[in-house]
C-alpha positions in Angstrom: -21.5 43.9 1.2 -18.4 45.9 0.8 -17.1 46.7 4.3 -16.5 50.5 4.9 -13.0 52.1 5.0 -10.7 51.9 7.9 -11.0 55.2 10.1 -8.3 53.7 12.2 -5.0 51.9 11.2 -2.6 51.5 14.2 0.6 51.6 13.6 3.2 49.1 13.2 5.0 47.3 16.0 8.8 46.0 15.0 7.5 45.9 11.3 4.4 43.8 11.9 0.7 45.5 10.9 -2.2 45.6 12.8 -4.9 42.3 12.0 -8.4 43.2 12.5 -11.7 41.1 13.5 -15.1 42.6 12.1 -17.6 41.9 15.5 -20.7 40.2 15.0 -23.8 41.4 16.4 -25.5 39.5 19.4 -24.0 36.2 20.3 -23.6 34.7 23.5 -20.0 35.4 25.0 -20.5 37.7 27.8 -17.1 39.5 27.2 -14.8 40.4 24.3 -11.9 38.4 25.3 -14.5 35.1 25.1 -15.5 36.1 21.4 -11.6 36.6 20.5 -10.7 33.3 22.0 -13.7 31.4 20.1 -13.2 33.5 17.1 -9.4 33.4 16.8 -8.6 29.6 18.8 -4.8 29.8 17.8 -4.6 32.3 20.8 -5.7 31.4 24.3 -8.2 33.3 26.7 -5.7 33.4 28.9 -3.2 35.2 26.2 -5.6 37.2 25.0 -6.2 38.5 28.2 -2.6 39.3 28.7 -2.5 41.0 25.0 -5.5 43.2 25.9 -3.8 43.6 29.8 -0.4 44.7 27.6 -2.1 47.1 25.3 -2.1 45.1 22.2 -5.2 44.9 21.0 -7.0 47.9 20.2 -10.9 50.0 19.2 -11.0 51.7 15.8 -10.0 55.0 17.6 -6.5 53.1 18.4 -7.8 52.7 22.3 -6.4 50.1 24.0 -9.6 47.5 25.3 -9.0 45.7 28.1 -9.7 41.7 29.3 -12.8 43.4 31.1 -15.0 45.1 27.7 -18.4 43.4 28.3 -19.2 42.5 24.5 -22.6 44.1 25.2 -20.6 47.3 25.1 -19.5 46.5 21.3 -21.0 47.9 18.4 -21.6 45.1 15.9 -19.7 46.0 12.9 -17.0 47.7 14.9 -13.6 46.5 14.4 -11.1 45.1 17.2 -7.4 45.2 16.1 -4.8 42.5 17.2 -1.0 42.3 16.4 -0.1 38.4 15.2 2.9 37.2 17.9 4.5 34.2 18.5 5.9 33.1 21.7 8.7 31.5 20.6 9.6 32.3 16.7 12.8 30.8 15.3 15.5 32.7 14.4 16.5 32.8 10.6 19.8 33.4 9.8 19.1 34.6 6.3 18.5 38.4 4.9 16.2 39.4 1.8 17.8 42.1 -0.4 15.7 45.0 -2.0 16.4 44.6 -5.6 14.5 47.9 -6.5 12.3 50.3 -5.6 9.7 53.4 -6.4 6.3 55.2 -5.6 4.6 51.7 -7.2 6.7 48.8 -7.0 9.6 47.1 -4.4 11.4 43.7 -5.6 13.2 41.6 -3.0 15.2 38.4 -3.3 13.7 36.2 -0.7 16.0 33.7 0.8 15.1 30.0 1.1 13.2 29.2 4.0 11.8 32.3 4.6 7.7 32.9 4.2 6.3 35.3 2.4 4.1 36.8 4.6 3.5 35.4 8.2 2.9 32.1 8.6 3.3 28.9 10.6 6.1 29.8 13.1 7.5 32.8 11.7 5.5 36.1 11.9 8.7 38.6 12.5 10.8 36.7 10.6 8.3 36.6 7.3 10.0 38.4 4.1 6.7 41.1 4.6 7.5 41.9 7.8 10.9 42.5 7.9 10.8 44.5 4.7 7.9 46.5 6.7 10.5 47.2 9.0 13.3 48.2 6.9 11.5 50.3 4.5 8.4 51.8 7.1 6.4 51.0 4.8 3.0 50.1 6.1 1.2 49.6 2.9 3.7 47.0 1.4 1.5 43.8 0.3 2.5 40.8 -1.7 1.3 40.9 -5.2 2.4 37.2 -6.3 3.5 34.6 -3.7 7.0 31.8 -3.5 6.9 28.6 -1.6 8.8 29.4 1.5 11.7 26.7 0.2 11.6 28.8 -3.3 14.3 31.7 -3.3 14.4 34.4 -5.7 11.7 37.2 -6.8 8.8 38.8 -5.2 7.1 41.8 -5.9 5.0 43.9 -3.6 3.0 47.1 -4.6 3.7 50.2 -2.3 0.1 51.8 -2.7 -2.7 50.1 -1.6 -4.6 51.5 -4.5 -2.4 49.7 -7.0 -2.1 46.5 -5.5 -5.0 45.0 -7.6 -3.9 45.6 -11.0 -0.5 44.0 -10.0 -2.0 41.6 -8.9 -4.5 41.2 -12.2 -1.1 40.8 -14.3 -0.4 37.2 -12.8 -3.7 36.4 -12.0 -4.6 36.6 -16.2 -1.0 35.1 -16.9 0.5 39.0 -18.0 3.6 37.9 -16.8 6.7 36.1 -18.1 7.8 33.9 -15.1 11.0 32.2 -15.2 12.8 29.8 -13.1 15.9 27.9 -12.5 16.2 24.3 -10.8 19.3 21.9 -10.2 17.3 18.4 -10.6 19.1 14.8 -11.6 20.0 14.5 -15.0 17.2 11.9 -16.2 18.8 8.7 -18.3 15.9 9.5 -20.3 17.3 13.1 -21.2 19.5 11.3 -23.7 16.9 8.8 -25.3 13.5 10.3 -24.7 14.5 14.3 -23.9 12.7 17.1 -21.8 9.4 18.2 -23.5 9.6 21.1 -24.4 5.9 21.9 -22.5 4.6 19.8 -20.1 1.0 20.0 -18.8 -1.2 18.1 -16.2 -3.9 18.8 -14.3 -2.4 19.3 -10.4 -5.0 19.3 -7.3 -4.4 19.2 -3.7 -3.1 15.6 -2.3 -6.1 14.4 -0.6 -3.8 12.4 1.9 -1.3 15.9 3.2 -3.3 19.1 3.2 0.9 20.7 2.3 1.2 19.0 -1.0 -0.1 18.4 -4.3 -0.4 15.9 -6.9 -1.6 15.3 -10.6 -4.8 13.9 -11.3 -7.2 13.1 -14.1 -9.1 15.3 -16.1 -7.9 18.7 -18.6 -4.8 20.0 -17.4 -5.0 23.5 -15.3 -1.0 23.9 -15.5 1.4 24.3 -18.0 5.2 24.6 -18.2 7.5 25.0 -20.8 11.0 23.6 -20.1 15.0 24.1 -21.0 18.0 21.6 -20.5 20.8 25.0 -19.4 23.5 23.7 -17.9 24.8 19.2 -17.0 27.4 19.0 -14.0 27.0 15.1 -14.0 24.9 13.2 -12.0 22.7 16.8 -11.9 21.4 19.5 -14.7 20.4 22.9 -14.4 17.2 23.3 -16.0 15.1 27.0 -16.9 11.3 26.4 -15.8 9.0 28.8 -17.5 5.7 28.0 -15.8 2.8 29.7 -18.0 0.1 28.6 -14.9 0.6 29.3 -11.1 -0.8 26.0 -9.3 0.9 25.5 -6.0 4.0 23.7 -5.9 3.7 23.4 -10.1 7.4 23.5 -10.8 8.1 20.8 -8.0 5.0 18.5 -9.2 5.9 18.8 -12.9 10.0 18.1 -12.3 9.1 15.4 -10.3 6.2 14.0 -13.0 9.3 14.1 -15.2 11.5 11.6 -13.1 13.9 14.7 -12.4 12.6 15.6 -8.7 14.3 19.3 -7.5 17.5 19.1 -5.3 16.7 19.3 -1.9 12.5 18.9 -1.9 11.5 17.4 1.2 7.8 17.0 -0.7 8.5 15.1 -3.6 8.8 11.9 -4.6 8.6 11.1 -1.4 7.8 13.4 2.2 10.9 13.7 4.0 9.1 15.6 6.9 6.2 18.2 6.8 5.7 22.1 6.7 6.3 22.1 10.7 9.8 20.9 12.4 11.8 21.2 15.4 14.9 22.2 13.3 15.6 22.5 9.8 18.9 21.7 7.2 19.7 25.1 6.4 22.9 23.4 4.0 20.4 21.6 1.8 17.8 24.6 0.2 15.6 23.5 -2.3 17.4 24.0 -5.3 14.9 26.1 -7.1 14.9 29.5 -8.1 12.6 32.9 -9.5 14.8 34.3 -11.6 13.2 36.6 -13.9 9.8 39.0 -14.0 8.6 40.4 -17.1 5.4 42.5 -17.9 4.3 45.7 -18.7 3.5 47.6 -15.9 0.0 48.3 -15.3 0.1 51.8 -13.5 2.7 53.6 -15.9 3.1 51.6 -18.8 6.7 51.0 -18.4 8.3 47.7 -19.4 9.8 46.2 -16.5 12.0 43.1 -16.2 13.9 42.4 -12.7 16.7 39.7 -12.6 17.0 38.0 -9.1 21.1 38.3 -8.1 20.8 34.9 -6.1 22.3 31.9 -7.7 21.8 28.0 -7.0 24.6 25.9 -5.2 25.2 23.5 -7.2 25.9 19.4 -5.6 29.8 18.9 -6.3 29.9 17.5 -9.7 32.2 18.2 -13.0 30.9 20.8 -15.5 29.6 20.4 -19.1 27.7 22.9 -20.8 24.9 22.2 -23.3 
């Protein structure tokens, strides 16, 4: 059942949007805060309480409710609206850069380490949310997502209205995609060299929820494959990934004895998603560096370069 449109959307607070939980109807918790914290468990009662006691969560008239609403006194249906906060978010010493920018369409360059949208331990510090806040741009939304150790392009539609035929373009492969990695040069890349398309089938690794791995059965990913650039004992190689499987350029490099510089994943897990402190001098040398496609709102061509470029591992040149 299609839910009906928003009457009330509060307002951003330091570039972060509103969250909203539909209410159910009956139920057992005799006040709103006990369905929020049994509903939402990654928050407290006892911090929802002081959200609701601070102002931050809110009716669909934008009223502030407080710790006390008896849930009795809720419409089911009704919406309550929450802001997503962290306690203590680390800082990121990194800034995205608007590459362009019109009624339809903005294009950053995400740094490495940053997330997309909120996620994990970083909510403020999220490429969304900051461009939220530089631009005022409520409606900004992600049409195509980057693993947070991926730098390089992201586009995000500027009308709500929009967003789903941008989003159609990658989701029926409309899009030319391509990528640059710094990997090993192979010994095989003289005596057996790079396919020129590789495909596998790739499905979530059974044993760490963050990571993938190929299996049997007819492959769901494809990628097609360039030797660019050798600076001995490493290559720079252009990725052109057809698919859009998590982690597909990573899996496929690594399926290819030629695992990406600096991926903490594969071969082997270095650490997982969540750390004390990470090694900002050692990125994951892997980059979006090119979106192509026809745009779907005014039938422009558009193609956006990213102006990021890969540090390469000291190492002499050679050019191929």
């Amino acid at each position: 059942m299609t839910r009906p449109a928003h009457r009330h959307r509060p307002p951003m607070i330091a570039g972060v949007s509103a969250s909203c939980v539909a209410l159910p109807g009956g139920g057992a918790w005799p006040l709103l805060v006990d369905f929020l914290a049994e509903r939402l468990p990654a928050v407290s009662a006892d911090q929802w309480r002081q959200r609701m006691a601070l102002g931050r969560v809110l009716d669909e008239q934008g009223h502030a409710l407080s710790p006390e609403v008896p849930m009795s006194a809720c419409a089911p249906g009704a919406r309550v609206y929450y802001y997503r906060e962290l306690d203590a978010e680390p800082d990121l010493p990194f800034e995205a850069r608007i590459v362009f920018q019109d009624e339809h369409l903005l294009v950053a360059d995400k740094p490495h380490f940053m997330p997309v949208t909120p996620s994990g331990r970083h909510v403020r510090n999220s490429l969304l949310v900051r461009l939220k806040l530089q631009t005022g741009i409520d409606t900004l939304s992600p049409i195509h997502r980057i693993d947070r150790e991926t730098a390089g392009l992201v586009l995000f539609s500027v009308r709500a209205a929009e967003r789903g035929a941008y989003q159609a373009l990658f989701r029926t492969q409309a899009v030319e995609k391509v990528y640059e990695a710094i990997a090993p040069l192979a010994a095989r890349d003289v005596d057996r060299p790079l396919p020129a398309v590789y495909r596998s089938r790739i499905e979530v690794d059974p044993t760490h929820f963050f990571r993938q791995h190929e299996a049997e059965g007819e492959p769901n990913s494809e990628t097609a494959l360039e030797l660019v650039e050798v600076r001995t004992p490493h290559a720079l190689y252009r990725l052109r990934p057809r698919s859009g499987k998590t982690h597909q350029l990573r899996v496929h490099m690594n399926a290819l004895g030629r695992p990406i510089v600096g991926d903490l994943f594969y071969p082997e897990i270095v650490h997982g998603p969540e750390v004390a402190r990470e090694d900002w001098s050692q990125p994951l040398r892997l980059l979006a560096r090119r979106l192509a496609f026809t745009d779907p709102c005014t039938g422009e061509a558009r193609l956006f370069e990213s102006r990021l470029v890969l540090d390469w591992p000291d190492s002499t040149a050679s050019t191929v």
